[in-house]
C-alpha positions as CSV (number, residue, x, y, z in Angstrom):
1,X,143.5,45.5,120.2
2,X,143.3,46.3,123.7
3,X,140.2,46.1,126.0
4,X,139.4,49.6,125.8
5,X,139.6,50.0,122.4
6,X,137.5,47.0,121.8
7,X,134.9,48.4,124.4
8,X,135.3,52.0,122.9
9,X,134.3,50.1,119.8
10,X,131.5,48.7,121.3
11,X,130.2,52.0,122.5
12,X,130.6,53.5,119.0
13,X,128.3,50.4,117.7
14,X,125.1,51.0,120.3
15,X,125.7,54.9,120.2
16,X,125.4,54.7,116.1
17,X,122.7,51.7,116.7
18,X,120.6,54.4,118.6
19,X,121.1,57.1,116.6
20,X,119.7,54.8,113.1
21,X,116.7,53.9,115.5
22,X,115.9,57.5,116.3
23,X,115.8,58.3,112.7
24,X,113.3,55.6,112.3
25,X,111.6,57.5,115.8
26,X,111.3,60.1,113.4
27,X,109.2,58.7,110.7
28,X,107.2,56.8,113.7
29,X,106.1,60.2,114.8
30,X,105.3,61.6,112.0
31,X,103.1,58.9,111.0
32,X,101.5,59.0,114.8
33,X,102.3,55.6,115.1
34,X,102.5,55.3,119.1
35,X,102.8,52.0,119.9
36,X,105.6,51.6,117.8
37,X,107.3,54.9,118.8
38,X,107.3,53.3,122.6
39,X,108.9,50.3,121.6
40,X,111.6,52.7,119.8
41,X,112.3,55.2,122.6
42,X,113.1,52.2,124.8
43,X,115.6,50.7,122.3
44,X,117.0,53.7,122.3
45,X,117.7,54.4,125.8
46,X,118.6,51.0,126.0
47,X,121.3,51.6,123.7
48,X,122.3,54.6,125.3
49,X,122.6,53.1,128.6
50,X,125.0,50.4,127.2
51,X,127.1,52.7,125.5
52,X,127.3,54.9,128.9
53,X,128.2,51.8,130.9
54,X,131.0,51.0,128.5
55,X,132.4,54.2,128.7
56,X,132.4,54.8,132.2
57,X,134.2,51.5,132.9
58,X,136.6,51.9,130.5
59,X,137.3,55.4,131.0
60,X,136.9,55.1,134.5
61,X,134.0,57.4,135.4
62,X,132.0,55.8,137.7
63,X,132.1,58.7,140.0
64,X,131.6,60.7,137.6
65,X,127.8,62.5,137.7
66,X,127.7,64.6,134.4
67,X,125.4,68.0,135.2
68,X,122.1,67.6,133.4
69,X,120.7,70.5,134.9
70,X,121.1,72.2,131.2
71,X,118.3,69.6,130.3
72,X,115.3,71.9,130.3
73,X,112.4,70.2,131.8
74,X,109.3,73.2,131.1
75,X,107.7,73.2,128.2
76,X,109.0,70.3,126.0
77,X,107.4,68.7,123.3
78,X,107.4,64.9,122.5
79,X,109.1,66.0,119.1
80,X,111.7,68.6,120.5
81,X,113.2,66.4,122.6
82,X,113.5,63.8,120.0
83,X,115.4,66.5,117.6
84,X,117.7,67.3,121.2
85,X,118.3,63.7,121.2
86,X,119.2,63.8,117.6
87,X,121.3,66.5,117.8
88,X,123.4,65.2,121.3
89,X,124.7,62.0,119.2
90,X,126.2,63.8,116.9
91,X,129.6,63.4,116.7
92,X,129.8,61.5,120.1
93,X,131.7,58.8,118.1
94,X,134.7,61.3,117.2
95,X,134.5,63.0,120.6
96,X,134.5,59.6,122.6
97,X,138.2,59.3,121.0
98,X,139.6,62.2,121.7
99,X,137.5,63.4,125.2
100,X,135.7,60.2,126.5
101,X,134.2,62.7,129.5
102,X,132.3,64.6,126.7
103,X,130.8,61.4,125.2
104,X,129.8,60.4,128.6
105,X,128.2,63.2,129.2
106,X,126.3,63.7,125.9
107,X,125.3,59.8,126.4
108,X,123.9,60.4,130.0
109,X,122.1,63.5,128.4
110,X,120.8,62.2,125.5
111,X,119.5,59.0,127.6
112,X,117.5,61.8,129.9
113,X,116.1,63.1,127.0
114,X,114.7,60.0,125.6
115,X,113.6,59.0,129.1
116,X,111.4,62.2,129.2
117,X,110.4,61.7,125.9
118,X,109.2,58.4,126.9
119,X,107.4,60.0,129.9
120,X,105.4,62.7,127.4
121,X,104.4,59.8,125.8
122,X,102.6,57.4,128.3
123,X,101.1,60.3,130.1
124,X,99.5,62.0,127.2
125,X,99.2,58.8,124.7
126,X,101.1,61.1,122.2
């Protein structure tokens, strides 16, 4: 096994590490439980930022600046952008295989969202 592969591996691993702790984000929010939601949104974007790393180094991107400008920033809801976050993991495993630019940039976007989740959530306490 090769160094990419092993690090493409890697990324898989934290990528489907955030996606299980999002689910749990989920049932956090329902049951209003903030503090604990906090602590989940930052294991999540820590995740996401380690699986972002790894595929920019091993794919080379690191001048690569994927265009978040799709990320809407009016008008979101603490619980909307958890379901975007949801719904930019999926399949990033499968596409970091076959197009590692696409996972990047899904990885960078979903790490936005959860970052602006996070920021809903300490200014409104919600």
């Amino acid at each position: 096994m090769n160094a990419t592969s092993e690090q493409d591996l890697k990324a898989i691993a934290a990528i489907s590490k955030a996606s299980k702790i999002i689910d749990g984000a989920v049932d956090l929010l329902i049951e209003k439980n903030i503090g604990a939601l906090d602590l989940k949104l930052w294991q999540i974007a820590a995740e996401l930022e380690y699986a972002s790393f790894l595929i920019s180094v091993s794919h080379r991107l690191a001048d690569y600046f994927p265009d978040l400008s799709d990320v809407d920033q009016n008008n979101e809801t603490l619980d909307s952008l958890i379901a975007k976050t949801q719904e930019t993991l999926e399949n990033v495993a499968t596409i970091l295989l076959s197009n590692p630019k696409e996972a990047y940039d899904r990885a960078k976007k979903a790490t936005t969202l959860v970052r602006r989740a996070q920021s809903i959530l300490w200014k409104t306490g919600r």
